[in-house]
C-alpha positions in Angstrom: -24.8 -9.4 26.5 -24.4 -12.5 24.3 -23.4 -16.1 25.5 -19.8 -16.1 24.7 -19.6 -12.4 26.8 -21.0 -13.4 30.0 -19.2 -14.9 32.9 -15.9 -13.9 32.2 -13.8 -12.1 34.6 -13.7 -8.0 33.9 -11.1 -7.3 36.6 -8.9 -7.0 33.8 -9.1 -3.8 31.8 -7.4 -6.1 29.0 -10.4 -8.5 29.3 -13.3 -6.1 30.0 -12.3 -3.9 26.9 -11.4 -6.1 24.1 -11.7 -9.9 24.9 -14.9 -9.3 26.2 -16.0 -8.1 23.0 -17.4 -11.1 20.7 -16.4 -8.9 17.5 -13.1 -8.7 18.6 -12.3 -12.1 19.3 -13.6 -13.3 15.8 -11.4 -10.8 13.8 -8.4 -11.7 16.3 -8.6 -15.2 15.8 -9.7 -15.0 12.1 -6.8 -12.3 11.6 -4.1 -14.8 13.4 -5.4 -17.8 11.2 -4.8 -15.7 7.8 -1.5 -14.9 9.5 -0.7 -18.4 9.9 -1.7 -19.7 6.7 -0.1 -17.1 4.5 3.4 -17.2 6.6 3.4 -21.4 6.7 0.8 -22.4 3.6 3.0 -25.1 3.2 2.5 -27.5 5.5 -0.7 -26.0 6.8 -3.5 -28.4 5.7 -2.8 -31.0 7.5 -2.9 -28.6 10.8 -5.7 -26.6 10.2 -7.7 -30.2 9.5 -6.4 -31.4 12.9 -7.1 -28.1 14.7 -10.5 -27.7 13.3 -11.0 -31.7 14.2 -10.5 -31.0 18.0 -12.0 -27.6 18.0 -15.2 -29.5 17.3 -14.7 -32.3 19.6 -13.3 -30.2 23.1 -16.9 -28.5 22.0 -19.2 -31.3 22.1 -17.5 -33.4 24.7 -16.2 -31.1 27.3 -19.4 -28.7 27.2 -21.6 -31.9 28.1 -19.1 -32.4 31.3 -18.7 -29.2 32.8 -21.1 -26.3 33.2 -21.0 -22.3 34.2 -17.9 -21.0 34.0 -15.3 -23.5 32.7 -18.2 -24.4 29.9 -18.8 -20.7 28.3 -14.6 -21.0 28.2 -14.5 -24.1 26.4 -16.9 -22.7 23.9 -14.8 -19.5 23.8 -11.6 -21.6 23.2 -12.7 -24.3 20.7 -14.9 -21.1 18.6 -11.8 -19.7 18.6 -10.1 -22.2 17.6 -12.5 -23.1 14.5 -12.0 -19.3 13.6 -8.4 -19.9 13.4 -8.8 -22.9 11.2 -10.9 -21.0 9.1 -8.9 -17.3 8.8 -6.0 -20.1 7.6 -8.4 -22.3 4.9 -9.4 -18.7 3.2 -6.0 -17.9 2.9 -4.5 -21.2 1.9 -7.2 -20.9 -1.0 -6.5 -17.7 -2.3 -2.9 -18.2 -2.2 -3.7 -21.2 -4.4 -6.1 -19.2 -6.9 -3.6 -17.0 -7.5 0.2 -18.5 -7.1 0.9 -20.2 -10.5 3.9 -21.6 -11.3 5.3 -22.1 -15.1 8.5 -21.2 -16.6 9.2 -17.8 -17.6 9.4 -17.6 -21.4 7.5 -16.0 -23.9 4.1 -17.3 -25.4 1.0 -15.9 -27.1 -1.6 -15.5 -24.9 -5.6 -14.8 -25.5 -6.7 -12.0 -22.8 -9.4 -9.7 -22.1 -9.0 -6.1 -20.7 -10.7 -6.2 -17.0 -9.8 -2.3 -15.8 -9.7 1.0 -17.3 -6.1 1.5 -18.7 -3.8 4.0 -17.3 -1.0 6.3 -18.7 1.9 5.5 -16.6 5.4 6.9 -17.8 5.9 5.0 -20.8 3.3 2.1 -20.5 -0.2 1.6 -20.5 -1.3 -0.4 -17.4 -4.3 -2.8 -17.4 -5.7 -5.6 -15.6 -6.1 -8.6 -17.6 -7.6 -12.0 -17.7 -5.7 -15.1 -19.3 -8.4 -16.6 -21.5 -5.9 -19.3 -23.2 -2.7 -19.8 -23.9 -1.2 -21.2 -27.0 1.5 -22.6 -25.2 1.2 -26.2 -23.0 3.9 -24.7 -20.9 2.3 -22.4 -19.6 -1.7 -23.0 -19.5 -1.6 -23.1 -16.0 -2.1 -19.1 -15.7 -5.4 -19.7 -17.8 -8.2 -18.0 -15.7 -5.8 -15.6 -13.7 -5.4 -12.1 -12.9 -2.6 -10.6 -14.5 -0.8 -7.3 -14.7 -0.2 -6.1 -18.5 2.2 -3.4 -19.1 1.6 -2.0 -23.0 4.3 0.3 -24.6 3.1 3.3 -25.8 5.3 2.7 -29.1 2.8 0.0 -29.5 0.4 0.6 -32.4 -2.1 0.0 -30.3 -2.0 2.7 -27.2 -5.5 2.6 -25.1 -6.9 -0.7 -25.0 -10.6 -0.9 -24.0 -12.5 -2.3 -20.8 -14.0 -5.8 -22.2 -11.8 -5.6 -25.6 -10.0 -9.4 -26.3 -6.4 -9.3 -27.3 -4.3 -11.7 -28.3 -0.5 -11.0 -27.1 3.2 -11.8 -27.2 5.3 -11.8 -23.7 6.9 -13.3 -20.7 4.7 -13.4 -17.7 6.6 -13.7 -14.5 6.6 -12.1 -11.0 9.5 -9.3 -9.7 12.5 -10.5 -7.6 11.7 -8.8 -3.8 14.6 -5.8 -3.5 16.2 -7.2 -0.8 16.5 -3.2 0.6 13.3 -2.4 0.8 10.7 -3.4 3.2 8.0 -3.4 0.1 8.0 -6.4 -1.4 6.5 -5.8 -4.7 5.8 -9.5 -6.0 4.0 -9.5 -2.4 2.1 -6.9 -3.1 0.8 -8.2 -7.0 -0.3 -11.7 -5.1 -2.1 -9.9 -2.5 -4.1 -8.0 -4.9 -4.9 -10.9 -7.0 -2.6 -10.9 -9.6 -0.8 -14.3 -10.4 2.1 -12.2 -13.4 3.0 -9.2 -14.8 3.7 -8.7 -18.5 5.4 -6.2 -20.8 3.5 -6.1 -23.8 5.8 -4.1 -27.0 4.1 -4.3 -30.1 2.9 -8.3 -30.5 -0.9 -7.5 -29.8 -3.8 -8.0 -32.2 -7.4 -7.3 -31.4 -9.5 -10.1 -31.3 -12.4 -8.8 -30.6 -14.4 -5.5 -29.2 -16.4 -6.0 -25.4 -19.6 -7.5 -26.0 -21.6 -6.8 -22.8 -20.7 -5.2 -19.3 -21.0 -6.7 -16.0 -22.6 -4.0 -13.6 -18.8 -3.3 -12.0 -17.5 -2.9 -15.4 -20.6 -0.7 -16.1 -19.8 1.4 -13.0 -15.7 2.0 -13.8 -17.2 2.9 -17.4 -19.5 5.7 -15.5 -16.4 7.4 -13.6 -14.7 7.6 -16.9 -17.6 9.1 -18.5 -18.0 11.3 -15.5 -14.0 12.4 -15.6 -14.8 13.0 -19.5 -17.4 15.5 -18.1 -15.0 17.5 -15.8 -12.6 17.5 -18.4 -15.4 19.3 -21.0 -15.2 22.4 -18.3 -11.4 23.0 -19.5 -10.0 22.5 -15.3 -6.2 22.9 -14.9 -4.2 19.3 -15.5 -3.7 19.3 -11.7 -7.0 20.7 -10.3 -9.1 18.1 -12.6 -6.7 15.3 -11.4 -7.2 16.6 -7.8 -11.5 17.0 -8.4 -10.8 13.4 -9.6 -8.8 11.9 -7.0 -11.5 13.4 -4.2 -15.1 13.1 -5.8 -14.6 9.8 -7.7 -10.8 8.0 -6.6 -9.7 8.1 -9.6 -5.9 9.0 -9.1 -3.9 7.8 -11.7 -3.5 11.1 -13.7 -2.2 12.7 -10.7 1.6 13.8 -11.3 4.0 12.5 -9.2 4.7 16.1 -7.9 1.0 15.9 -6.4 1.3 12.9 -5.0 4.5 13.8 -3.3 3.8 17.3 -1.9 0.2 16.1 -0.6 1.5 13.1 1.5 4.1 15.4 2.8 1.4 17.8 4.0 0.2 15.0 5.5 -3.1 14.9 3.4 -2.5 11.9 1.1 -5.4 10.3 2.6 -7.8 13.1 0.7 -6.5 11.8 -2.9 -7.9 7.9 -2.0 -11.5 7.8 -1.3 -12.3 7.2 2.5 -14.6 7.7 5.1 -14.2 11.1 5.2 -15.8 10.9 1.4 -18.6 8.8 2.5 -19.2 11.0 5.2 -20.0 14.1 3.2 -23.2 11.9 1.6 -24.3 10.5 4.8 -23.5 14.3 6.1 -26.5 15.1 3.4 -28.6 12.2 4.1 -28.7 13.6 7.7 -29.0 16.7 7.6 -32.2 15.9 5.2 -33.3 13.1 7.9 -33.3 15.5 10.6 -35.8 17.8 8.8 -38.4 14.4 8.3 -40.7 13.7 11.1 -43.0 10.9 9.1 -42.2 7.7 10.0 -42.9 6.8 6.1 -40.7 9.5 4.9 -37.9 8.6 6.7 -38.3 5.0 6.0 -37.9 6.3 2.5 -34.9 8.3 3.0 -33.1 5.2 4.8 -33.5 3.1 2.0 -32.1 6.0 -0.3 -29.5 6.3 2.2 -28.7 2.9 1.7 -28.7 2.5 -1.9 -26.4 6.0 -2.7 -24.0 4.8 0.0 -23.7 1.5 -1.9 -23.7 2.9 -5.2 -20.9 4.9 -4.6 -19.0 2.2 -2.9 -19.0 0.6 -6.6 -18.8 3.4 -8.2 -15.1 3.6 -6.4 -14.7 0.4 -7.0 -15.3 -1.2 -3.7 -12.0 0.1 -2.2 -11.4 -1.3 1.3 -11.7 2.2 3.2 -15.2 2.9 1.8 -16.6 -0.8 2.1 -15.8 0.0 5.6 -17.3 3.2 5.8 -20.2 2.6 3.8 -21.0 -0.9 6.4 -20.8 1.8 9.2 -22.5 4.2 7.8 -25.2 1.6 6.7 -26.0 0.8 10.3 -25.7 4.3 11.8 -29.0 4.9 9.0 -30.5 1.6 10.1 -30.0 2.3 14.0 -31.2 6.0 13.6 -34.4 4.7 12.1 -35.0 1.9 14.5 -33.9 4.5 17.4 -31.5 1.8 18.9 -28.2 2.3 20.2 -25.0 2.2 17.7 -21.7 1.5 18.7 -19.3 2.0 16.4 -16.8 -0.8 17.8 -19.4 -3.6 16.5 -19.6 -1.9 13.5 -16.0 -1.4 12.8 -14.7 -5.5 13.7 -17.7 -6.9 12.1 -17.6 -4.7 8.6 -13.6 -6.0 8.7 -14.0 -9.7 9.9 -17.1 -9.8 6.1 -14.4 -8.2 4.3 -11.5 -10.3 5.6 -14.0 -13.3 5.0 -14.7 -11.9 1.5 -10.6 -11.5 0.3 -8.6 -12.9 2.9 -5.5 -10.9 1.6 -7.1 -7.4 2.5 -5.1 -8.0 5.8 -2.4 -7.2 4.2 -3.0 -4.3 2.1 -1.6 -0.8 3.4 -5.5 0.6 2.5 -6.9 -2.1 4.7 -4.6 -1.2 7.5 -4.7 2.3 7.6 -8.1 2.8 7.4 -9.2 0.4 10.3 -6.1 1.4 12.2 -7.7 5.3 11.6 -10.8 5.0 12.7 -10.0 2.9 16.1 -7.4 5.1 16.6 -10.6 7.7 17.0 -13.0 5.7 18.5 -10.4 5.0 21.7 -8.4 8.1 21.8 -11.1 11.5 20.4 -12.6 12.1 23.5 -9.8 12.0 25.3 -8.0 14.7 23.2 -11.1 16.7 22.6 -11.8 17.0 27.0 -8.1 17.7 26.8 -8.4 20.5 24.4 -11.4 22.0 26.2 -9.5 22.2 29.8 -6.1 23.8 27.5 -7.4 26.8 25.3 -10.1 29.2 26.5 -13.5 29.8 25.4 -14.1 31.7 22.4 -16.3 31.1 19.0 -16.2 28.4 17.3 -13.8 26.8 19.6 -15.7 23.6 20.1 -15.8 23.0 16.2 -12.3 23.7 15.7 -11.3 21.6 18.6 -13.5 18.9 17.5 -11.3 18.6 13.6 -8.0 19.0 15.7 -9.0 15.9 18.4 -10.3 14.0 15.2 -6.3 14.8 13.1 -4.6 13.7 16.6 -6.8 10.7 17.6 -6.3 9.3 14.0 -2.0 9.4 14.2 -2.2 7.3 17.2 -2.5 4.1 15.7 -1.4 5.1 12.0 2.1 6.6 12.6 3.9 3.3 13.7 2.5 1.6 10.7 3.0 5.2 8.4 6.7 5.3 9.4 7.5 1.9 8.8 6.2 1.5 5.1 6.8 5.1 4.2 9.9 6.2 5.9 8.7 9.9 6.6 6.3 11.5 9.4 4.6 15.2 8.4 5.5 17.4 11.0 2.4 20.7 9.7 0.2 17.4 9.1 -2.3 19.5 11.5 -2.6 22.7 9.0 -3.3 21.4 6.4 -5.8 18.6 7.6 -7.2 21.9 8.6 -7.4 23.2 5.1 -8.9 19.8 4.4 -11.7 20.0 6.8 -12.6 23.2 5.1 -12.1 23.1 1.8 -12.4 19.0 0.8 -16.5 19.4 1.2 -16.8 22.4 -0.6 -15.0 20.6 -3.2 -17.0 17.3 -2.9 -19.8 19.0 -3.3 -19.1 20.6 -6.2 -18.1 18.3 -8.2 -20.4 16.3 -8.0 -22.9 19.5 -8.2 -20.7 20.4 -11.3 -22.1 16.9 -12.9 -25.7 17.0 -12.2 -26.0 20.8 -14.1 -23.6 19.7 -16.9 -26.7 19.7 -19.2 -27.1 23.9 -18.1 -24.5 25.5 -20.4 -24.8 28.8 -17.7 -24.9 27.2 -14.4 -22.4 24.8 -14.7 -19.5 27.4 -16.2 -20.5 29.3 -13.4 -19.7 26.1 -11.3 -17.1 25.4 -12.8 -15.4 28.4 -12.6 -15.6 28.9 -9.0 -14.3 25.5 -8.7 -11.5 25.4 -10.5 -10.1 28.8 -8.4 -10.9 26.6 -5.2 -9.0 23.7 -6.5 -6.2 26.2 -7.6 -6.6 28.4 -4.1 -6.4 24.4 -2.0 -3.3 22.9 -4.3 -1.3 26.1 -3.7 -1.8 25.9 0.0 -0.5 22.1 0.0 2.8 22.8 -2.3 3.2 26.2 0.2 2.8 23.4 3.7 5.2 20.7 1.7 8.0 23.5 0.9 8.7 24.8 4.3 11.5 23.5 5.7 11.2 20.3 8.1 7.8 19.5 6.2 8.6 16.1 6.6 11.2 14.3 8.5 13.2 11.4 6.9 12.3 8.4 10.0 13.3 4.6 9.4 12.2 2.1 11.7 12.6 -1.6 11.9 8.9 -4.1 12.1 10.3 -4.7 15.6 10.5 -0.7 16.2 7.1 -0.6 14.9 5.5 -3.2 16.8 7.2 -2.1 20.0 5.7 1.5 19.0 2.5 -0.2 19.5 3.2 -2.0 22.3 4.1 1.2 24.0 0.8 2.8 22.6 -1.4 -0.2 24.4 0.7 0.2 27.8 0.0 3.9 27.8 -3.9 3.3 27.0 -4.0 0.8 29.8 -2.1 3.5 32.0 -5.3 5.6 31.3 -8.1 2.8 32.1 -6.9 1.1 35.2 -8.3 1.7 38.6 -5.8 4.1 40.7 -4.4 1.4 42.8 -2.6 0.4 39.6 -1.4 3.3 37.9 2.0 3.6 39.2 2.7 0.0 38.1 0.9 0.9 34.6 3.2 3.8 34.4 6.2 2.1 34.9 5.5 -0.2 32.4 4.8 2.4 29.8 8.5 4.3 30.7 10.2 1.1 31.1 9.1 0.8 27.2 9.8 4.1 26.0 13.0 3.3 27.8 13.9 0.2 25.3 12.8 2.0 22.3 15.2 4.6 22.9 17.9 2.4 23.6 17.3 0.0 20.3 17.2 3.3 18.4 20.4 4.5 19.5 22.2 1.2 19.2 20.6 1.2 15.5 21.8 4.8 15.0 25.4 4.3 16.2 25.6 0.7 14.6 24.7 2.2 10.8 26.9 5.4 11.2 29.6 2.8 11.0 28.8 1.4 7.8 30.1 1.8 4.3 27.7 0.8 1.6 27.9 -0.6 -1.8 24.2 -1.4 -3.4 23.2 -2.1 -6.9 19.3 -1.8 -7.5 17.3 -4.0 -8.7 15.9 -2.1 -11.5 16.0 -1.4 -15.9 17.9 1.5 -15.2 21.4 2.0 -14.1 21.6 2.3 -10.3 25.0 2.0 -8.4 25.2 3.2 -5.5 28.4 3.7 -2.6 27.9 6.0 0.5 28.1 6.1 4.1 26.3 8.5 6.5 29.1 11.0 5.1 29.5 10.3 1.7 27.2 9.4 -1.1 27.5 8.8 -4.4 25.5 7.7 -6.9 26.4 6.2 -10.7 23.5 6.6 -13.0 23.2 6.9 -17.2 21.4 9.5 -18.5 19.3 12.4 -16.7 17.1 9.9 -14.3 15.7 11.3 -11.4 15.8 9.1 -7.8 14.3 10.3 -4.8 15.7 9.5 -1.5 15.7 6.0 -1.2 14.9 3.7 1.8 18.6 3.0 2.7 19.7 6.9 2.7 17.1 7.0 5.1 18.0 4.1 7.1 22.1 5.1 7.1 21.5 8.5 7.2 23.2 9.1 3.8 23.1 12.7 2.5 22.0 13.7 -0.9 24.3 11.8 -3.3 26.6 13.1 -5.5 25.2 12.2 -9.1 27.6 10.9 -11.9 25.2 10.4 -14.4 27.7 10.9 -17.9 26.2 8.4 -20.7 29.6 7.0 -21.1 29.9 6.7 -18.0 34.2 7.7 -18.5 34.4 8.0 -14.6 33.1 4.5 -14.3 35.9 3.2 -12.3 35.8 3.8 -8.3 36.9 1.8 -5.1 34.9 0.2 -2.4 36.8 -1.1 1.0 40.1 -1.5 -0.9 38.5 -3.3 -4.1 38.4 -1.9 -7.4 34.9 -1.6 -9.7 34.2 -1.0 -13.1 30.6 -0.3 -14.6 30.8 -1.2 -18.5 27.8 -0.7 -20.3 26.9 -0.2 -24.0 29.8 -1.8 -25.4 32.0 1.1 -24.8 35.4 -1.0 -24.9 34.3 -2.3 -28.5 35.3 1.0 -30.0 38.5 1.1 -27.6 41.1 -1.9 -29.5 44.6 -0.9 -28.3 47.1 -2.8 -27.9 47.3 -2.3 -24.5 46.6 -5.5 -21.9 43.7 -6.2 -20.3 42.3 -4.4 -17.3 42.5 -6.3 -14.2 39.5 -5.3 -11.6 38.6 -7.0 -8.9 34.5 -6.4 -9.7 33.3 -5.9 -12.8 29.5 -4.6 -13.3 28.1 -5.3 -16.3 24.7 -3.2 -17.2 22.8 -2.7 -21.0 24.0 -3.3 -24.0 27.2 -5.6 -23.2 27.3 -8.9 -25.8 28.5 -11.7 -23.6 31.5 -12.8 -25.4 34.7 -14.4 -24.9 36.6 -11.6 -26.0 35.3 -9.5 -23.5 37.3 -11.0 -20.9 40.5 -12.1 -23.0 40.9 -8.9 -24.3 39.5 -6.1 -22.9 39.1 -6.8 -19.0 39.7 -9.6 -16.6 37.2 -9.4 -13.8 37.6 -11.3 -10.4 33.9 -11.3 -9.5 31.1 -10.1 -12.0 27.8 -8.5 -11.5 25.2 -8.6 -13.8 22.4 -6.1 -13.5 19.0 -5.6 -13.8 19.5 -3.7 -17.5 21.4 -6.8 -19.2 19.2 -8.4 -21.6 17.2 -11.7 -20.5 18.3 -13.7 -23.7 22.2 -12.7 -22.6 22.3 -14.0 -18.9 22.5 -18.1 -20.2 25.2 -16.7 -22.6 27.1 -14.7 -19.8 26.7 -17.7 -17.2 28.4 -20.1 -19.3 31.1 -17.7 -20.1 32.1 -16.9 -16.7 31.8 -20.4 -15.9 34.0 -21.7 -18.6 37.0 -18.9 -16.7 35.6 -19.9 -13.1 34.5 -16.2 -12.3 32.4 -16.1 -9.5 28.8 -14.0 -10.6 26.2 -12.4 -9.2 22.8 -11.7 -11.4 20.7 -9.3 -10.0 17.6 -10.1 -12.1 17.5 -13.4 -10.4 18.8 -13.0 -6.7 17.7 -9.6 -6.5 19.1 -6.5 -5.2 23.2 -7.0 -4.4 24.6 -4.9 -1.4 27.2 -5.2 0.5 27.7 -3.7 3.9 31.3 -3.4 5.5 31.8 -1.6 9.2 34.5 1.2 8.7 38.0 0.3 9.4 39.3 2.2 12.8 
């Protein structure tokens, strides 16, 4: 027991099983000072100074005064304290390495390629670092992290890891859709990225990658080693999936992939995890197990170590399998040593060096789930497992299979609050197919990677090759067969205070099973009394948005309008883009919408709450001249290809409010303000305010 755990009061099952813990309480107070500083970084200097100024000084005055007890809680207290201070600094920092702000206009700017590129739809995506720009304006992004977007009509298509471009564009962050509960221009700062660019076709080369660092060295290995699996001729989709689970590498999965595994419940498989470090250390041990010389296993530690790590870079260092290979790491060390290993300390101190490495991992979904997963098992798997035992009688291989099921059910605990809240959707067979999973995903780790290292044996590896592409084939068909059945996946929305109640609810019910009998009934009270609330906030939310009628335009290039209720739904699109079900049908219960997606859109005229709306686009009244008069609309919606001027509203129409959209040209919104200002029409521009919806309760 170390200083800061003794002498405090264990009564408590609170106290005794997380405050007592001296991990815990530095990732608490460390997680709440990140918090703090990225939710108030303006005025936060001044506090963390002060804070950190009599942390110091209640621990070197008050500790002289007093002793036992009351002493060990003034160190507690003014430690915490100094991790607060600090969790808020870290942040505060990166917020500033990465926030930049200059106007949004376009300039030349001298980059260098820091990622492999990826196909995605009609753009080729690529980290990049601002080298110089040839603009005064806007030198302050020199140095930072940007997101560059290059058309594929470009004459340059695959830019190269280390290559130095110089290129034309606007760099600027995405307006937050009001609608949605992910904040994109959130999520781009989080990661690092100060901009995002679309790049057309004003790129030069400037010159080809000189030397590597060994990270670049490493994402230039997984390519190599994808070119390798692509040499054996695999199906698109089973080389994407070998990809996805043997290296991370998922950006050529189709979207198709992506959607039927997470509503299988398997997502998790296609980003590498613990469960992919835990197939090597799986072979580590089983080879350590065989070793009785303390020399040999010494040596196969150290190996153990350095594969573990090596693969961590090879995937790039992604959150989940930093954390996995730390734990790992000290489960080899501790098995050597022969000391005891509890996975608790492993799991808050591997997240309080990576918190203390990227402060802004706290808030990345990765980060979250993964931590979330694995002390969702550590608290609640034996408990499920002793469950399972007393439930279902004995027969072979029941402990096995009981064993992957207690592991799938322990791991929901914690994640589905936070998986319904970003993603909308629970899998109901999640169980089946994490099943499959437990089967099949070694086998298929295995060989891959097995599949690499006889390459160089033209016989061998075809053989390989072959029997792994019919297992891919065999595990994707099983997947699309779980995602088609009916109820797969049910639509859920639930509000941050839903979710964090959830949890509440989840903490109640694990004290309910820790306390000492005398207080059970109490615990138990407190547990229904919260299922009690959540129902009732659920209801109230579910009865409140049945009574809405909705009008939304979305904050996006292409055309989006959209009018429903949790009747009626219809949706105005041009041309034959595909939506899926968006976060407000899920949250108003809308039904699938009716789709009016003509190219002239002819039926662009439609009422909302007694106020007419037209949708003109493409200049369509431009071929119209009549002599008839102008048409009067209360709201006029102006998308693509619209020139903004004054004829269009002497003329043709005579709006009372105007909405500009996300597809109207940035060099045309000046031009369109000034014209509607010059008539005193109200406006609304989605590119700058973001998302515009409008919510009315039904009339009775």
């Amino acid at each position: 027991m170390t200083f800061l755990e003794s002498n405090i009061d264990n009564s408590s099952w609170l106290l005794k099983n997380y405050f007592s813990y001296t991990y815990a309480r530095i990732f608490l107070f460390l997680s709440l000072g990140i918090l703090c500083g990225y939710y108030f970084n303006s005025n936060l200097y001044f506090i963390v100074f002060g804070i950190t100024v009599v942390a110091i000084l209640i621990n070197i005055i008050f500790s002289t005064l007093f002793r036992n007890n009351l002493r060990e809680w003034i160190f507690i207290v003014s430690f915490s304290l100094l991790l607060f201070s600090l969790g808020a600094i870290l942040i505060v920092n990166h917020n500033e390495k990465v926030i930049v702000d200059m106007p949004v206009k376009e300039s030349t700017y001298l980059i260098k390629v820091e990622s492999i590129p990826v196909m995605k739809d009609k753009y080729c995506s690529f980290d990049a670092k601002v080298l110089f720009s040839f603009d005064t304006l806007c030198s302050s992004i020199q140095n930072h992290k940007v997101l560059l977007n290059l058309s594929v009509d470009s004459q340059l298509i695959s830019p190269k890891l280390g290559d130095k471009y110089l290129v034309s564009t606007s760099l600027f962050l995405p307006n937050k859709d009001d609608v949605s509960s992910f904040d994109y221009s959130s999520y781009l700062k989080v990661n690092g990225y100060s901009k995002i660019g679309y790049v057309y076709d004003d790129i030069i080369l400037y010159n080809r990658a000189e030397s590597y660092s060994i990270t670049d060295k490493f994402l230039l290995l997984r390519e190599n080693l994808i070119s390798i699996y692509r040499d054996f001729k695999l199906g698109n989709e089973e080389l994407a999936i070998l990809s996805a689970i043997t290296l991370g590498e998922k950006s050529i999965l189709s979207k198709d992939t992506k959607n039927n595994f997470s509503a299988a419940g398997v997502s998790h498989i296609l980003v590498v995890s613990g469960m992919h470090v835990g197939f090597i250390f799986m072979i580590i041990s089983l080879l350590y197990s065989r070793l009785y010389n303390r020399y040999y296993r010494l040596f196969v530690t150290i190996f153990g170590l350095v594969l573990l790590w090596l693969y961590a870079l090879l995937t790039g260092f992604a959150p989940s399998v930093v954390r996995a290979s730390f734990m790992f790491s000290l489960m080899l060390v501790f098995l050597f040593t022969g000391n005891k290993y509890r996975v608790i300390h492993a799991l808050l101190l591997s997240a309080t060096i990576s918190l203390l490495a990227n402060p802004a991992l706290l808030f990345n979904i990765s980060f979250q789930l993964s931590y979330l997963a694995v002390l969702s098992i550590v608290v609640f798997y034996k408990r499920i497992y002793h469950f399972l035992q007393r439930m279902v009688p004995k027969f072979k291989w029941r402990n096995n299979i009981l064993s992957v099921i207690g592991v799938t059910l322990a791991a929901q605990v914690f994640t589905f609050p936070i998986v319904m809240f970003y993603f909308h959707q629970f899998p109901l067979f999640f169980m089946i197919s994490n099943l499959c999973v437990v089967l099949l995903a070694p086998i298929i780790f295995i060989g891959g990677y097995l599949l690499i290292f006889t390459s160089v044996i033209p016989y061998v590896s075809n053989v390989i090759a072959y029997i792994l592409n019919i297992i891919l084939k065999f595990f994707e068909e099983i997947i699309n067969i779980i995602a088609s059945l009916k109820y797969a996946v049910i639509d859920v929305y639930i509000s941050l205070f839903q979710c964090i109640l959830l949890y509440f609810i989840v903490l109640l019910f694990l004290n309910y099973l820790n306390v000492v009998n005398k207080n059970k009934n109490i615990a138990l009270s407190a547990v229904l009394i919260s299922v009690v609330v959540f129902v009732i906030v659920t209801s109230v939310n579910t009865i409140d948005v049945q009574n809405k009628n909705i009008l939304y335009v979305g904050n996006r290039k292409q055309l989006m309008v959209n009018v429903f209720n949790c009747n009626d739904n219809i949706l105005f699109v041009n041309g034959n883009n595909y939506y899926d079900k968006n976060e407000l049908w899920i949250k108003y219960k809308a039904p699938y919408p009716k789709i009016i997606n003509d190219s002239s859109l002819i039926n662009n005229l439609f009422e909302f709450e007694n106020e007419s709306y037209l949708i003109f686009r493409d200049n369509v009244f431009r071929y119209k001249h009549t002599n008839l008069k102008p048409i009067v609309v209360d709201n006029l919606i102006i998308d693509r290809g619209v020139y903004p001027s004054n004829k269009l509203f002497d003329q043709f129409v005579l709006p009372k409010y105007v909405i500009l959209t996300n597809g109207v040209y940035s060099g045309y919104i000046s031009d369109f303000k000034n014209v509607l200002q010059k008539r005193n029409i109200p406006y609304y521009v989605v590119s700058e305010q973001g998302s515009f919806l409008k919510i009315k309760n039904k009339k009775p």
